[in-house]
C-alpha atoms as a printed R data frame, in Angstrom:
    type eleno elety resid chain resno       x       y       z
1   ATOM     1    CA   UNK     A     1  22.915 -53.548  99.328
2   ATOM     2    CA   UNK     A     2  20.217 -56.319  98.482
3   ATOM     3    CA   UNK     A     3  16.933 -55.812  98.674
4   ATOM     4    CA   UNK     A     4  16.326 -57.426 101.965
5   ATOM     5    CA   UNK     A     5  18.998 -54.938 103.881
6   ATOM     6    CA   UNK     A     6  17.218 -52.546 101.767
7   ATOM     7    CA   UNK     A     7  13.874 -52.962 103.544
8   ATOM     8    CA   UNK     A     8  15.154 -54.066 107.123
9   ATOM     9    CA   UNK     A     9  17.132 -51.116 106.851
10  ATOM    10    CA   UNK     A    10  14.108 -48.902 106.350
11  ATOM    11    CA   UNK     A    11  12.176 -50.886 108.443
12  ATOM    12    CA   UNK     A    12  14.201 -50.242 111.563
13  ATOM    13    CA   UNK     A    13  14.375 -46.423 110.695
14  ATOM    14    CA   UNK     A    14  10.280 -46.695 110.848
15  ATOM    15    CA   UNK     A    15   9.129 -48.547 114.182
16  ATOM    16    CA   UNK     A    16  12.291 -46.065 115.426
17  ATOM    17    CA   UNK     A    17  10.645 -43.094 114.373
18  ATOM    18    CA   UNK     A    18   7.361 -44.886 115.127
19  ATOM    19    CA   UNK     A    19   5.762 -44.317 111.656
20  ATOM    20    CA   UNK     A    20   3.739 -46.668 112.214
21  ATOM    21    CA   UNK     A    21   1.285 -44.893 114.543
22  ATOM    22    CA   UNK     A    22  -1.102 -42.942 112.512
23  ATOM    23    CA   UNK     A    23  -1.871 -46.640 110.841
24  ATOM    24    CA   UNK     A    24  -2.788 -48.100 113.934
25  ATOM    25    CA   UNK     A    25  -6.499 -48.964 113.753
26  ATOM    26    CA   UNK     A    26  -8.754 -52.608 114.623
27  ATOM    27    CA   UNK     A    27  -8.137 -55.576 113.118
28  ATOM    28    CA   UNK     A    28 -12.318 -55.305 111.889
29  ATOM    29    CA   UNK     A    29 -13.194 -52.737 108.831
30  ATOM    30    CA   UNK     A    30 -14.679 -49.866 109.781
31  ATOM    31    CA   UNK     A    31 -16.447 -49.616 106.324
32  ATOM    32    CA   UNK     A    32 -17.632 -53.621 106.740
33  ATOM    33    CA   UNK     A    33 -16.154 -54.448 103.427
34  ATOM    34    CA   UNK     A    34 -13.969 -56.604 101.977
35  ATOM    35    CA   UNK     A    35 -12.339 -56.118  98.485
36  ATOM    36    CA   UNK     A    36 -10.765 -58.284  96.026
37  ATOM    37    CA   UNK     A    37  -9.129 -56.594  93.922
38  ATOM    38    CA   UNK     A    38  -5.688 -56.988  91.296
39  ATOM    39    CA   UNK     A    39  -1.888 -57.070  92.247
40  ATOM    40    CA   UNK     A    40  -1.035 -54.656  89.300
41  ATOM    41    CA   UNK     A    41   1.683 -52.268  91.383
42  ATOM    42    CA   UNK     A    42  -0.234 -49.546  89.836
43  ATOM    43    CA   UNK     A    43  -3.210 -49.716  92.265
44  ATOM    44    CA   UNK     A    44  -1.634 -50.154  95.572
45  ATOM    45    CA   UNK     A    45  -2.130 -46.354  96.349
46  ATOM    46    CA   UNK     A    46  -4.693 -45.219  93.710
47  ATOM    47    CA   UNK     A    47  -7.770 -47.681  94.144
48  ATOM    48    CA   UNK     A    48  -8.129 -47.011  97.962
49  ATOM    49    CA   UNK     A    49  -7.754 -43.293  97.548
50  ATOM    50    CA   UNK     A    50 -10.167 -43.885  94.294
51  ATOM    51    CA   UNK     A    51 -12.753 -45.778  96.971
52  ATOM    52    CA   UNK     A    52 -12.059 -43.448  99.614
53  ATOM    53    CA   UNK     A    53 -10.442 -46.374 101.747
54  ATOM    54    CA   UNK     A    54  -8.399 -45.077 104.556
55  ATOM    55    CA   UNK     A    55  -6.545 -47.854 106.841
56  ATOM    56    CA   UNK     A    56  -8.984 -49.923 108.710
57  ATOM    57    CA   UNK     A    57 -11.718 -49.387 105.742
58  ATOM    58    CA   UNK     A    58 -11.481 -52.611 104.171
59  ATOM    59    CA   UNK     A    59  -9.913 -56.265 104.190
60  ATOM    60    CA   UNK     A    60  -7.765 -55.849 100.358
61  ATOM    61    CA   UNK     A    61  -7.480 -59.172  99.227
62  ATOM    62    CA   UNK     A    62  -5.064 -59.042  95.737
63  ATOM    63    CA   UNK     A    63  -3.900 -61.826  93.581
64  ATOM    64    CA   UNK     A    64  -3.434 -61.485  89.447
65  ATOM    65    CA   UNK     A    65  -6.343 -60.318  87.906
66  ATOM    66    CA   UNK     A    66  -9.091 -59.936  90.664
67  ATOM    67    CA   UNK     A    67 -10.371 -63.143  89.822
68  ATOM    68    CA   UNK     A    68 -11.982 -66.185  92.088
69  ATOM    69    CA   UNK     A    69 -10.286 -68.670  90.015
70  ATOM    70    CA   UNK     A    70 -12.076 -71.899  92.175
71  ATOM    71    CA   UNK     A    71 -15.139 -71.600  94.478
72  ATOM    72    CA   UNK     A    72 -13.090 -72.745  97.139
73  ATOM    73    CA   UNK     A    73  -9.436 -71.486  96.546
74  ATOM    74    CA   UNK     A    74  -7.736 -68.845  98.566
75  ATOM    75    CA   UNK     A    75  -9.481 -66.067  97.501
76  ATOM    76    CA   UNK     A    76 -12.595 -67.246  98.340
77  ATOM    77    CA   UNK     A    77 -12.167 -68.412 101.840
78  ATOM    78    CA   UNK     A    78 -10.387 -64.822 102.539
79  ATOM    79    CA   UNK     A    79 -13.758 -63.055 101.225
80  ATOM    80    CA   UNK     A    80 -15.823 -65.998 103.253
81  ATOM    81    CA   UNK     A    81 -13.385 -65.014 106.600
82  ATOM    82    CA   UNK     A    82 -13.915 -61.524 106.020
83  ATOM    83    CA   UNK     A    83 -17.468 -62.342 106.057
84  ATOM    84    CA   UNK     A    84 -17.814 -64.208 109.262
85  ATOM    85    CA   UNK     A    85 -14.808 -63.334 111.139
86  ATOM    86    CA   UNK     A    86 -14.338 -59.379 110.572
87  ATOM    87    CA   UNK     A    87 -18.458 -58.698 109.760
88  ATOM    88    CA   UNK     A    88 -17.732 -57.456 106.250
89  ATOM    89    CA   UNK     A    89 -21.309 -56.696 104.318
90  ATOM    90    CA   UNK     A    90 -20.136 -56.061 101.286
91  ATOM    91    CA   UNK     A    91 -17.984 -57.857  98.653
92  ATOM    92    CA   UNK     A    92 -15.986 -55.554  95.885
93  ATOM    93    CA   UNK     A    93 -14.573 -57.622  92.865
94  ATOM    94    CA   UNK     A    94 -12.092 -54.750  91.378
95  ATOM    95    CA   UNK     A    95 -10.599 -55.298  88.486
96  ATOM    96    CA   UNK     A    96  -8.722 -52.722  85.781
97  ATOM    97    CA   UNK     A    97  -8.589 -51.632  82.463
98  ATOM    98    CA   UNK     A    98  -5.652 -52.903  81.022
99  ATOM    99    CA   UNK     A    99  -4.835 -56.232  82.757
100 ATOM   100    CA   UNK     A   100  -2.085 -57.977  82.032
101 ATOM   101    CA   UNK     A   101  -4.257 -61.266  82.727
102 ATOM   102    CA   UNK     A   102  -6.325 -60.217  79.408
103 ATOM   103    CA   UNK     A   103  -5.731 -62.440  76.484
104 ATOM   104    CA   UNK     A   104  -2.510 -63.939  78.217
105 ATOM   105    CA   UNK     A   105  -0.766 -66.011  76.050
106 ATOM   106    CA   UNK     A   106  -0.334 -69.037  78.014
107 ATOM   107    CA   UNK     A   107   2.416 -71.198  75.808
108 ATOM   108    CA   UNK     A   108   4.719 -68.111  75.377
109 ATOM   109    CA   UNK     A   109   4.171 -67.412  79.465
110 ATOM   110    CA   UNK     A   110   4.948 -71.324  79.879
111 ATOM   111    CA   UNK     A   111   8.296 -70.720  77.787
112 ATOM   112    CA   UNK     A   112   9.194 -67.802  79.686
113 ATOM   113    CA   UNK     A   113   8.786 -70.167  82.457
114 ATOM   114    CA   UNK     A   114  10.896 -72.915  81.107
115 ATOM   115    CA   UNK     A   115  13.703 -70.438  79.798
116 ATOM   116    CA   UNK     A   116  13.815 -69.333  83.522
117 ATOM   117    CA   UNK     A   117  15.044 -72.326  84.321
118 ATOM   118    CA   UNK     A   118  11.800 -75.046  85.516
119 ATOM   119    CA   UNK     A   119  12.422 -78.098  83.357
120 ATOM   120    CA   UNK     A   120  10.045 -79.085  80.777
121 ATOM   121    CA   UNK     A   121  10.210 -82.415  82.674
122 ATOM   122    CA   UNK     A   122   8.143 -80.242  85.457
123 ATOM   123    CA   UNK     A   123   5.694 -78.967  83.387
124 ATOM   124    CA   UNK     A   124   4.799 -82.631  82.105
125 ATOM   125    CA   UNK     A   125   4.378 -83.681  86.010
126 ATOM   126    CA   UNK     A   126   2.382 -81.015  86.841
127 ATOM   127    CA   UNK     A   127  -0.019 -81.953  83.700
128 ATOM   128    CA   UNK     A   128   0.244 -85.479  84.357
129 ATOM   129    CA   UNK     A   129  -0.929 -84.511  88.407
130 ATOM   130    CA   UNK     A   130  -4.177 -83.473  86.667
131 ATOM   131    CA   UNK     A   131  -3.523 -79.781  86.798
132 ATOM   132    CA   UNK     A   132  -4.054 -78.357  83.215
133 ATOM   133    CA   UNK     A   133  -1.277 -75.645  83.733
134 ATOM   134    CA   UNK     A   134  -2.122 -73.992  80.518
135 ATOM   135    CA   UNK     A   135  -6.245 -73.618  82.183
136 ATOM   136    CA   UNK     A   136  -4.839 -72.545  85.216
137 ATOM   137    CA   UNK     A   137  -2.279 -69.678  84.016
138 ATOM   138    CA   UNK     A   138  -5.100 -68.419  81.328
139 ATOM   139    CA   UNK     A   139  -6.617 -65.298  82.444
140 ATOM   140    CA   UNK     A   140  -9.466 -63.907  80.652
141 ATOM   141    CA   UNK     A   141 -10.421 -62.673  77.406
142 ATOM   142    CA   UNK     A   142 -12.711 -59.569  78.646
143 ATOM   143    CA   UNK     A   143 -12.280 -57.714  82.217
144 ATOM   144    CA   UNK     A   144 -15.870 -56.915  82.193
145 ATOM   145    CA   UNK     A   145 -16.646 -60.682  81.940
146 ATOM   146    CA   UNK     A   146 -14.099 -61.564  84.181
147 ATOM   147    CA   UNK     A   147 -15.420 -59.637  86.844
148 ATOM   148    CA   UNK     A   148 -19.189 -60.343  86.308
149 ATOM   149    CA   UNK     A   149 -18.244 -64.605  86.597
150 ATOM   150    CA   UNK     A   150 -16.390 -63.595  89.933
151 ATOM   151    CA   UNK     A   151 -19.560 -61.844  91.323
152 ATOM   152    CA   UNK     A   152 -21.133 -64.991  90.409
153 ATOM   153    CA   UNK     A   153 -19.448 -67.183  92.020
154 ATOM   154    CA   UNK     A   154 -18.985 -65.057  94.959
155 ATOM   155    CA   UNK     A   155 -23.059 -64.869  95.208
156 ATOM   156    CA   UNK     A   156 -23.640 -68.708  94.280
157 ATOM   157    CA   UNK     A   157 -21.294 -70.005  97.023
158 ATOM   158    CA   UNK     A   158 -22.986 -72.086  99.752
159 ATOM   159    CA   UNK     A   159 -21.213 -70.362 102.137
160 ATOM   160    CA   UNK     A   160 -21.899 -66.899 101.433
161 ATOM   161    CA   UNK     A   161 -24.885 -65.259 103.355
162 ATOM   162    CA   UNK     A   162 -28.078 -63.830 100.940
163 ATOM   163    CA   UNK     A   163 -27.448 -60.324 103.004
164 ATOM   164    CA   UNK     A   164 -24.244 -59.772 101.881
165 ATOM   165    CA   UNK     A   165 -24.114 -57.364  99.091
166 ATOM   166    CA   UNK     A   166 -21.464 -58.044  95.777
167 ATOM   167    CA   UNK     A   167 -20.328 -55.712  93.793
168 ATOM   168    CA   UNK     A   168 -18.494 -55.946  90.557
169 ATOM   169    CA   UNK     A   169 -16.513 -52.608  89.547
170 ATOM   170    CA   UNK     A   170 -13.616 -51.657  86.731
171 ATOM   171    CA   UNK     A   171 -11.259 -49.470  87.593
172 ATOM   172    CA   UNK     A   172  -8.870 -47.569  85.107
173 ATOM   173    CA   UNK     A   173  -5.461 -47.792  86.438
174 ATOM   174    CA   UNK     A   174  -4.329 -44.265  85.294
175 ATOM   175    CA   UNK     A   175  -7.380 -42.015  86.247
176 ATOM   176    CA   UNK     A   176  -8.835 -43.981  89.234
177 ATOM   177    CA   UNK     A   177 -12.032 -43.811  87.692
178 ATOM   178    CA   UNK     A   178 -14.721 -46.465  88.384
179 ATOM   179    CA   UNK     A   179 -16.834 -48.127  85.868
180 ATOM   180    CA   UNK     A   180 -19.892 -49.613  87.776
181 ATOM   181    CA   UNK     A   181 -20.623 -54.004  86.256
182 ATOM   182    CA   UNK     A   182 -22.451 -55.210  89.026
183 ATOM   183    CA   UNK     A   183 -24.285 -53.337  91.309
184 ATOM   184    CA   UNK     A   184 -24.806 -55.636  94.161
185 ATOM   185    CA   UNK     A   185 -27.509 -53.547  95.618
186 ATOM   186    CA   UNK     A   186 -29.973 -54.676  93.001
C-alpha cells in the first residue's frame, strides 16, 4: 500500500468513528497567539504540550528553522493574518536546540539536490533569475541569533501593531524545555 491509501485509509476509519470531535473548536485562538515555530518532526507533539497549547490555543505556523526569512514572505503575512484576522496578541518565534538549519552546508545540500535529479542547468537559471540559491538555502550559524533577528523583524514591520507582544524562545527538542531570548513583555 502507498502512502496515500495509507492515510485515506485511516482517514476514512476516523470521520467514521468521528475522531475528530474532541478537536472541534473556533477557527480564532483561544490563547490570542500565534506561533512560528520549526518543522523538525520532533516537535509536532512536544512543543504544544511544552507551551501548554491545547487545540484552538494558537495559530502554529512551521517552516525550516523558525525563521522570517523576508519581511514580507509567507511567514510573515501568516503572523500579520493571525494578527488582524484571528486577534492574536502575541507573537512566539520557537526555535530548537539542535537545528538542522544550523551551519547548513549549502554546496553539499545543492549537490544532494543535483544528484536527486534537478539539472545543474536549473540551478544556473535560478541564479541567473536573481535568486542567490546558495543565500536562500543558508540557515543560520547560531539559533539564539536566529531567533533574536526574527523578533526583529517581526517588531520592525510596518504592518505589525506596537501592542502586540513578540517573543523569542529556544526550545530543546528532547526535554521540551524552554530557554527564554526575547521576552516580548519588556
Amino acid at each position: 500500500m502507498n502512502r496515500l491509501q495509507e492515510v485515506l485509509e485511516y482517514n476514512k476509519k476516523f470521520v467514521e468513528q468521528k475522531g475528530y470531535e474532541k478537536y472541534i473548536t473556533s477557527k480564532h485562538p483561544d490563547k490570542k497567539m500565534v506561533i512560528l515555530t520549526c518543522m523538525d518532526a520532533r516537535l509536532t507533539d512536544l512543543l504544544p504540550k511544552a507551551m501548554n497549547i491545547k487545540n484552538g490555543d494558537a495559530k502554529i505556523i512551521k517552516n525550516a528553522g523558525a525563521t522570517i526569512a523576508h519581511p514580507f514572505g509567507s511567514a510573515m503575512r501568516s503572523i500579520i493574518v493571525a494578527i488582524y484576522e484571528f486577534n492574536a496578541e502575541d507573537v512566539f518565534i520557537v526555535a530548537h536546540k539542535g537545528c538542522g538549519m544550523s551551519n547548513l552546508d549549502t554546496s553539499l545540500f545543492i549537490k544532494t539536490i543535483i544528484n536527486r535529479g534537478v539539472s545543474e542547468e536549473i540551478i544556473d537559471t535560478v541564479y541567473n533569475s536573481g535568486i542567490n540559491i546558495k543565500k536562500w538555502l543558508h540557515g543560520f550559524d547560531s539559533v539564539e541569533e536566529s531567533v533574536k533577528d526574527s523578533v526583529e523583524v517581526v517588531r520592525k514591520h510596518p504592518l505589525i501593531p506596537k501592542d502586540v507582544r513578540v517573543h523569542g524562545l529556544v526550545i530543546d527538542s528532547s526535554t521540551g524545555e524552554l530557554e527564554v531570548i526575547v521576552d516580548g513583555n519588556k
